[in-house]
C-alpha positions as CSV (number, residue, x, y, z in Angstrom):
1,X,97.8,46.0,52.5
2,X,98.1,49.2,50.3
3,X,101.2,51.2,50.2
4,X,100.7,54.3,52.4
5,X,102.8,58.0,52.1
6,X,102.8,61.0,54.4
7,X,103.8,64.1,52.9
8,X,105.4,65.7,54.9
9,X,106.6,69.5,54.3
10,X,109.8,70.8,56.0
11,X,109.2,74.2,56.4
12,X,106.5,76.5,54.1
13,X,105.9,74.6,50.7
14,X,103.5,75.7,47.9
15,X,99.8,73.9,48.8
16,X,100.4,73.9,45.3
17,X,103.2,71.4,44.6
18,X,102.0,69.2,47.5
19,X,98.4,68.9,45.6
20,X,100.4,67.9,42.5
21,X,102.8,65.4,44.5
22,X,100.2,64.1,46.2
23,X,98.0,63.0,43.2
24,X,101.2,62.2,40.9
25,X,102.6,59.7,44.1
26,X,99.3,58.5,44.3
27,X,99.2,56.8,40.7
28,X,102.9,56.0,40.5
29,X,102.7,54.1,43.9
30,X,99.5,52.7,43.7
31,X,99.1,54.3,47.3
32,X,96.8,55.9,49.6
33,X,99.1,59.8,50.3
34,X,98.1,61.6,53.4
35,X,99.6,64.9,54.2
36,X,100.5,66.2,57.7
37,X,101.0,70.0,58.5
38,X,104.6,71.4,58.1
39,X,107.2,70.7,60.6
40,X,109.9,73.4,61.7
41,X,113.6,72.5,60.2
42,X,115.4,71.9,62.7
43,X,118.4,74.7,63.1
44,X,120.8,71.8,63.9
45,X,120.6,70.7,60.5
46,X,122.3,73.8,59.4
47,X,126.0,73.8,58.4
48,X,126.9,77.5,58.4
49,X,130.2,77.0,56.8
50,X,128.5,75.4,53.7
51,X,125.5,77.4,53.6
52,X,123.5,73.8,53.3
53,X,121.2,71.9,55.3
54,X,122.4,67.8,56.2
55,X,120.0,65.5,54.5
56,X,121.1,62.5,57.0
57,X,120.1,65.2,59.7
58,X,116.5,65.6,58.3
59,X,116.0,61.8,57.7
60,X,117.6,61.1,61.4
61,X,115.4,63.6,62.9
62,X,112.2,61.9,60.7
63,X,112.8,59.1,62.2
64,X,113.1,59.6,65.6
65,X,109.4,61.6,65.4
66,X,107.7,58.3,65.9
67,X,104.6,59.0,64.4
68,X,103.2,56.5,61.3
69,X,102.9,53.2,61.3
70,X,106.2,51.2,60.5
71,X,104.3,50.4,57.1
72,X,103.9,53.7,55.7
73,X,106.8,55.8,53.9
74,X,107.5,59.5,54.6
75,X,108.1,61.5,51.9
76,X,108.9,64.9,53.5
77,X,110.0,68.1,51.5
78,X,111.9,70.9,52.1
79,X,113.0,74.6,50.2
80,X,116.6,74.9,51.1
81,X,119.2,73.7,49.6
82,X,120.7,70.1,51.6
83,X,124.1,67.9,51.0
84,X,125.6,65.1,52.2
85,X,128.9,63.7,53.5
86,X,131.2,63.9,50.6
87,X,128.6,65.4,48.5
88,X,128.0,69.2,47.5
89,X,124.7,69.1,47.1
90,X,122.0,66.3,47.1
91,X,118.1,66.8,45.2
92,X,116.9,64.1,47.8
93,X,118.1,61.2,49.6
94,X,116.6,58.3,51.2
95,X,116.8,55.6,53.8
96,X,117.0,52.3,51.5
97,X,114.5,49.5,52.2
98,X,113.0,51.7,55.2
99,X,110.9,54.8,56.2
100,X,111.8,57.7,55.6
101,X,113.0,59.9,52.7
102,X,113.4,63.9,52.2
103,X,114.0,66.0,48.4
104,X,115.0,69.3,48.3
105,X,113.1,71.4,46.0
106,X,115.6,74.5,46.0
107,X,118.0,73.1,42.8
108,X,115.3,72.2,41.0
109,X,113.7,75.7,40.1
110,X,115.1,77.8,37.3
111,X,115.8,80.7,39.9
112,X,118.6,79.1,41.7
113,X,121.0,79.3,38.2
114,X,119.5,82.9,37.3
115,X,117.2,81.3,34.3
116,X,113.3,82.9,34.3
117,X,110.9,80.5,36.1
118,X,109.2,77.8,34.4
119,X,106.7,75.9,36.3
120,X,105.8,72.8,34.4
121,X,109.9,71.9,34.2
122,X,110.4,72.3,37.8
123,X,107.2,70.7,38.8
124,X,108.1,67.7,36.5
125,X,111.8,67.9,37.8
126,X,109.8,67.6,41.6
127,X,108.3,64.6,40.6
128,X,111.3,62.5,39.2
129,X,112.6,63.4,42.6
130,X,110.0,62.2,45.0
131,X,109.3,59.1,43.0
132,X,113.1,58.0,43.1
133,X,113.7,58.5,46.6
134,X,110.3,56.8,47.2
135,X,111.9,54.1,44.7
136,X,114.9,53.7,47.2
137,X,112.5,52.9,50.2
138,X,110.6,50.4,48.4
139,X,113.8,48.8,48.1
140,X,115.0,50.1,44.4
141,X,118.7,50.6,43.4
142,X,120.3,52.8,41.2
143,X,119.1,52.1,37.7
144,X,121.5,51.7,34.4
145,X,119.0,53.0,32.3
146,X,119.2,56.6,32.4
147,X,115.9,57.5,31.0
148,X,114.5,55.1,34.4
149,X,113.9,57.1,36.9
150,X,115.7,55.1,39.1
151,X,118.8,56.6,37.7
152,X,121.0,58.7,39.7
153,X,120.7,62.2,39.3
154,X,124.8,63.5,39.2
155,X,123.7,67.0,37.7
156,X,120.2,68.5,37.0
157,X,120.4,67.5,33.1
158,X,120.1,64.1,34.4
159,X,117.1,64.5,36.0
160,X,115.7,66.6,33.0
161,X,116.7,63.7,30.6
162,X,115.3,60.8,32.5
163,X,111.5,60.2,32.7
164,X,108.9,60.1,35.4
165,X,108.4,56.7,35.4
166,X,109.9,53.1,36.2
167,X,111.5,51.2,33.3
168,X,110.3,47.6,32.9
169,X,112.6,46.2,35.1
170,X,112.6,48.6,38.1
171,X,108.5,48.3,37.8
172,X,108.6,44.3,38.0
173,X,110.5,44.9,41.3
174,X,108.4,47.2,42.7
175,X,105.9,45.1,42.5
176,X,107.3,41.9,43.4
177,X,106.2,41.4,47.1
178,X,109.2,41.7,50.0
């Protein structure tokens, strides 16, 4: 069976970045994307005292649309900032070894620290994200490399140093069957 993604945008995103996603996921995955139509954020996901949306919120409310098949992943992306418990901000995070998984798109543009916009860092920056928390639902850890993509992000220069693509030993996983 081929691996199948739904992209899924939280809100208004750029037709765009999901064109770009959706070809780059494609080739990295080996899979079949699909896209669905945007879906509202819900307001409950809002914490008003930190200005920030609850990634476990989004992915808990993914879930519980039904929807897809149990086989294929949801990738779903949003423009506003997110966290997480004990976190001040998260790029992404995802449900290991199952569904669903959600990046923010808001820290990774030049705009949000005042620097000029530059389109091919933060569509590259983009990428790195949706194809590590894609890597987590397939069942892939934290990497020690830090050029693998599978290396956690702390700050945004990690996810500017570290590639686009799966180091030898994360890609032999990914392919092993589960």
């Amino acid at each position: 069976m081929k691996r199948e993604i739904l992209l899924s945008p939280l809100g208004d995103i750029e037709e765009w970045v999901l064109d770009i996603l959706a070809k780059d996921l494609a080739g990295t995955f080996e899979a079949a994307v699909k896209r669905q139509d945007g879906i509202a954020i819900p307001a409950e996901a809002f914490d008003p005292a930190r200005g920030q949306y609850s990634s476990s919120f989004l992915l808990h409310t993914l879930r519980t649309l039904g929807g897809p098949k149990k086989y294929v992943k949801v990738l779903a992306i949003a423009d506003v900032d997110l966290y997480a418990p004990g976190l001040n901000f998260v790029f992404g995070e995802a449900e290991f070894a199952g569904r669903c998984a959600v990046i923010s798109l808001v820290r990774l543009r030049q705009s949000f620290y005042g620097i000029p916009e530059d389109r091919n860092l933060f569509i590259a920056r983009a990428k790195k994200e949706a194809v590590h928390e894609l890597g987590h639902v397939w069942r892939l850890e934290h990497c020690a490399d830090p050029l693998c993509v599978m290396h956690f992000s702390n700050s945004l220069s990690d996810t500017d140093i570290k590639n686009s693509s799966f180091c030898p030993e994360c890609r032999a996983r990914l392919r092993k069957p589960r």
